[in-house]
MIKOL-125094 format. One record per residue (C-alpha): residue number from 1; residue in three letters; chain; x, y, z. Coordinates in steps of 0.25 Angstrom, whole numbers, always signed. Each point is the difference from the previous one (the first is absolute). Last residue first. Layout:
<tilums>
nr	rest	kette	xx	yy	zz
NUM	ala	A	X	Y	Z .
...
</tilums>
This chain:
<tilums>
nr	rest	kette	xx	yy	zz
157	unk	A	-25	-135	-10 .
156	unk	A	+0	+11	-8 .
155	unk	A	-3	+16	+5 .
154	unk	A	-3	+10	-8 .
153	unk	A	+2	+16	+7 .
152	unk	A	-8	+14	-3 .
151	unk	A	+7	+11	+5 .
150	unk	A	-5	+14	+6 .
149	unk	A	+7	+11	+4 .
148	unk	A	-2	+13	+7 .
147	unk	A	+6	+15	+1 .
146	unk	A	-3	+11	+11 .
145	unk	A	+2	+14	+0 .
144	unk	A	+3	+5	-11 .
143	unk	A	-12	+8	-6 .
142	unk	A	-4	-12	-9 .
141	unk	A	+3	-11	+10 .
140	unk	A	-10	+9	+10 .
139	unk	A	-11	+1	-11 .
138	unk	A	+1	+3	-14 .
137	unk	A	+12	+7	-6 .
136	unk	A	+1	-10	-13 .
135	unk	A	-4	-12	+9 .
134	unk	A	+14	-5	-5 .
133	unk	A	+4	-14	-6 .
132	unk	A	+12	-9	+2 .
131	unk	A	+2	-13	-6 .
130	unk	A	+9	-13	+6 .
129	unk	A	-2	-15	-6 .
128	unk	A	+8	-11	+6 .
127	unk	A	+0	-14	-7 .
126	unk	A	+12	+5	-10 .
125	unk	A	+8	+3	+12 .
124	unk	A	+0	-16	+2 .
123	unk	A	-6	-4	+14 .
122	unk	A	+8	-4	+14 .
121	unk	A	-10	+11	+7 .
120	unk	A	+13	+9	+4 .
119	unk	A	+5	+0	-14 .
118	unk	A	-10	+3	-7 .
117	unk	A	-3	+12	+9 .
116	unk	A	+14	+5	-1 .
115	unk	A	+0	-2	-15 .
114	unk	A	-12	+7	-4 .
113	unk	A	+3	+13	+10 .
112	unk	A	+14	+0	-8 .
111	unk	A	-8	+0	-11 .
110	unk	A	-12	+10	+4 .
109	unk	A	+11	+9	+5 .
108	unk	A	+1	+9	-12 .
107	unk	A	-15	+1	-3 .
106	unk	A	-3	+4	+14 .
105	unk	A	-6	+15	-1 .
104	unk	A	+2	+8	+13 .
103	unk	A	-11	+4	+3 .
102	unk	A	-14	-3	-1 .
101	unk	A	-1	-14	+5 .
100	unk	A	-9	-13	-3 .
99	unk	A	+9	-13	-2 .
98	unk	A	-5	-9	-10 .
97	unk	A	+4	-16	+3 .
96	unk	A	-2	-13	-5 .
95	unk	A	+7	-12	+2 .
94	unk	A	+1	-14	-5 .
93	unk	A	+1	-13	+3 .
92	unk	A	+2	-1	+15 .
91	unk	A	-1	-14	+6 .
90	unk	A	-7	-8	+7 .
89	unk	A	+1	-11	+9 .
88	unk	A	-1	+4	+13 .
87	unk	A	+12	+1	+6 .
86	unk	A	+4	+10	-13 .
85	unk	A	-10	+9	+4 .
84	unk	A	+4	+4	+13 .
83	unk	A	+14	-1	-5 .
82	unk	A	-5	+11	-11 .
81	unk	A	-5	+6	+11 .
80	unk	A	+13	+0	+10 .
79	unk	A	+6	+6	-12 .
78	unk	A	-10	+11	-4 .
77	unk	A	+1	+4	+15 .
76	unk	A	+15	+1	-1 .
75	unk	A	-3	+8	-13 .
74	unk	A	-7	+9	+10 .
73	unk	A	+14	+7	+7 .
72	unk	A	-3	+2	+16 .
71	unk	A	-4	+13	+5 .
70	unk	A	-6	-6	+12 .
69	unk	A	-3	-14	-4 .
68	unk	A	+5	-5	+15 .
67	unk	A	-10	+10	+6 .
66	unk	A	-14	-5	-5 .
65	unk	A	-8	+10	-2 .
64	unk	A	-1	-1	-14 .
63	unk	A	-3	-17	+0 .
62	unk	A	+11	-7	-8 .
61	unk	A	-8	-14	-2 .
60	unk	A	-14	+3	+2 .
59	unk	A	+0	+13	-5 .
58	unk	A	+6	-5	-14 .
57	unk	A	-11	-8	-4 .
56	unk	A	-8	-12	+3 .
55	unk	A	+7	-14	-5 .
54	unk	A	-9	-3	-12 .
53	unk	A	+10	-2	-7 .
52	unk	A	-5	+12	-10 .
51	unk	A	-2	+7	+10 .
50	unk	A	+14	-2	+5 .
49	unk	A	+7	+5	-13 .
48	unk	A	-8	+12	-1 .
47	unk	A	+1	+5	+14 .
46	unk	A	+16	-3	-3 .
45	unk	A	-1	+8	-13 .
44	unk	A	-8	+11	+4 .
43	unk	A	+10	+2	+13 .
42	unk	A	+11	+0	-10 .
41	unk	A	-5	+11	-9 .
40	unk	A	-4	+8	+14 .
39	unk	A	+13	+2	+4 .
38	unk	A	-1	+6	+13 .
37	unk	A	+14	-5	+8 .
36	unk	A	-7	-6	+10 .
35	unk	A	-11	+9	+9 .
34	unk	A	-3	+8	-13 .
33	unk	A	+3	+13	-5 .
32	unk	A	+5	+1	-15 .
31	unk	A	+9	+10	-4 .
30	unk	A	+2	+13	-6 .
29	unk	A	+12	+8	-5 .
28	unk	A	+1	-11	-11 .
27	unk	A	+11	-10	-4 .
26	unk	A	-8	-14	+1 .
25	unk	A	+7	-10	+8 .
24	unk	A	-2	-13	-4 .
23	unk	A	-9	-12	+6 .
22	unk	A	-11	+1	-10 .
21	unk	A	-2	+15	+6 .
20	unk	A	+8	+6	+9 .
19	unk	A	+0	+14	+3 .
18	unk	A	+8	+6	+12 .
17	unk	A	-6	+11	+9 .
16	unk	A	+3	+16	-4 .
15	unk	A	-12	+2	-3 .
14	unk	A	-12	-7	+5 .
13	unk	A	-10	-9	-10 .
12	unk	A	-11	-10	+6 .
11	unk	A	-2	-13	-2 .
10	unk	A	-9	-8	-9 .
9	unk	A	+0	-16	-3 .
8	unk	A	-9	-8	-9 .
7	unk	A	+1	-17	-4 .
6	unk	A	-8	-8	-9 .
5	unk	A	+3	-14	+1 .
4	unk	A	-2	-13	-11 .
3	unk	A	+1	-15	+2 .
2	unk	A	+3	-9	-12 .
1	unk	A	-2	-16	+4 .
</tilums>
């Protein structure tokens, strides 16, 4: 049985705050803002991955105001997904992602981004798809203040 999620994530942007985004640091002088480690990429995926499960979403598991996640990196709550997952039967096929950001351009990390991610959900790089689009000045992405992300996940049992 082929099982499909849809997964969306935004947070805010704050200078001078670090910036991950599919669990590695981004060079930027802006960063993400969230109660964990605000990476959006990876909080798409996981809400992704549990839908398609039919396991709820990522609030349910690693609840924002809960105090043990505080600042805690997200590909630990891609991890405990994918185990989430796994106990029931399924498992990812592929993944795909477009992360919606202004600035800075990602080209150069969408490898590195790729293998990370591959690596964390136990899949083959070549089952993980990363794009990156703009709202070409519109909105709070467009002037900088935010960013979002939204992925798409196939599960197998």
């Amino acid at each position: 049985m082929t099982k499909i999620g849809i997964g969306y994530d935004v947070h805010r942007l704050e200078k001078n705050k670090p910036f991950f985004i599919g669990g590695i640091k981004i060079e930027s002088e802006f960063g993400s803002v969230g109660h964990s480690d605000g990476d959006a990429l990876i909080h798409a995926i996981v809400d992704a991955v549990l839908g398609a499960a039919g396991l709820g979403d990522i609030g349910i598991y690693f609840p924002s105001d809960e105090v043990s996640w505080k600042g805690v990196e997200s590909s630990i709550f891609l991890k405990e997904a994918v185990n989430k997952i796994e106990k029931v039967g399924y498992k990812i096929c592929n993944v795909d992602t477009t992360i919606v950001l202004e600035n800075p351009k990602l080209n150069n990390y969408f490898d590195v981004i790729k293998n990370k991610l591959a690596s964390v959900m136990k899949i083959d790089k070549s089952n993980v798809n990363i794009k990156a689009t703009t709202t070409d000045g519109l909105g709070h992405i467009g002037k900088g203040n935010g960013w979002s992300a939204l992925a798409v996940v196939t599960l197998k049992k």
